[in-house]
C-alpha positions in Angstrom: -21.4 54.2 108.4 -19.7 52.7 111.4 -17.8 55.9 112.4 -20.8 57.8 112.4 -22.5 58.4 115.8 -25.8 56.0 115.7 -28.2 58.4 115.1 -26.9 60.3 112.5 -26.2 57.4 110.8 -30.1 56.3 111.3 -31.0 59.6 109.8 -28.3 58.9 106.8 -30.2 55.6 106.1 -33.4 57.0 106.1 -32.7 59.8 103.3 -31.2 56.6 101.2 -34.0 54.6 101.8 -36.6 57.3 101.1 -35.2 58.4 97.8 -35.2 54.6 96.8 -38.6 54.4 97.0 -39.4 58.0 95.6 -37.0 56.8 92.4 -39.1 53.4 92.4 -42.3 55.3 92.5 -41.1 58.4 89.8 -40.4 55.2 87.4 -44.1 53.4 88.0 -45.3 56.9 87.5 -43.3 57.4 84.2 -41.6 60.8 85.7 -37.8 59.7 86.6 -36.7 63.6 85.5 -39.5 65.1 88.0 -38.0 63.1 90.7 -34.1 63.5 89.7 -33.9 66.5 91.6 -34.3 64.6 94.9 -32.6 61.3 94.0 -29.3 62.8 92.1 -27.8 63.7 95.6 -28.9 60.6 97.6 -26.9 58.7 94.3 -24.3 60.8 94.0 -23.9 60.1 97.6 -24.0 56.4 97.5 -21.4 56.2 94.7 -18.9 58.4 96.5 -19.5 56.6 100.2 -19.3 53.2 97.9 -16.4 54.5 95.6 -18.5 53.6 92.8 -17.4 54.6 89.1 -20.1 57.1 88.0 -22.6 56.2 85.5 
């Protein structure tokens, strides 16, 4: 996130951080499949930008 220019990378944290707590909430709610359509990008993302092995 360094090399992005500050604002973009504000906007890039916020998506992330948004989608955690609309996963957290889908599973106190008992829907994680409702939500997956908003959190499978945000994870995909974070797996590539981490190099994280897919699960």
């Amino acid at each position: 996130m360094a090399a992005l220019d500050p604002p973009v990378a504000v906007l890039l944290a916020a998506w992330l951080e948004t989608t955690a707590s609309l996963e957290d909430r889908a599973e106190e709610l008992g829907d994680i499949k409702g939500a997956a359509p908003l959190v499978n990008p945000a994870t995909r993302f974070a797996q590539s930008y981490l190099r994280a092995p897919e699960t």
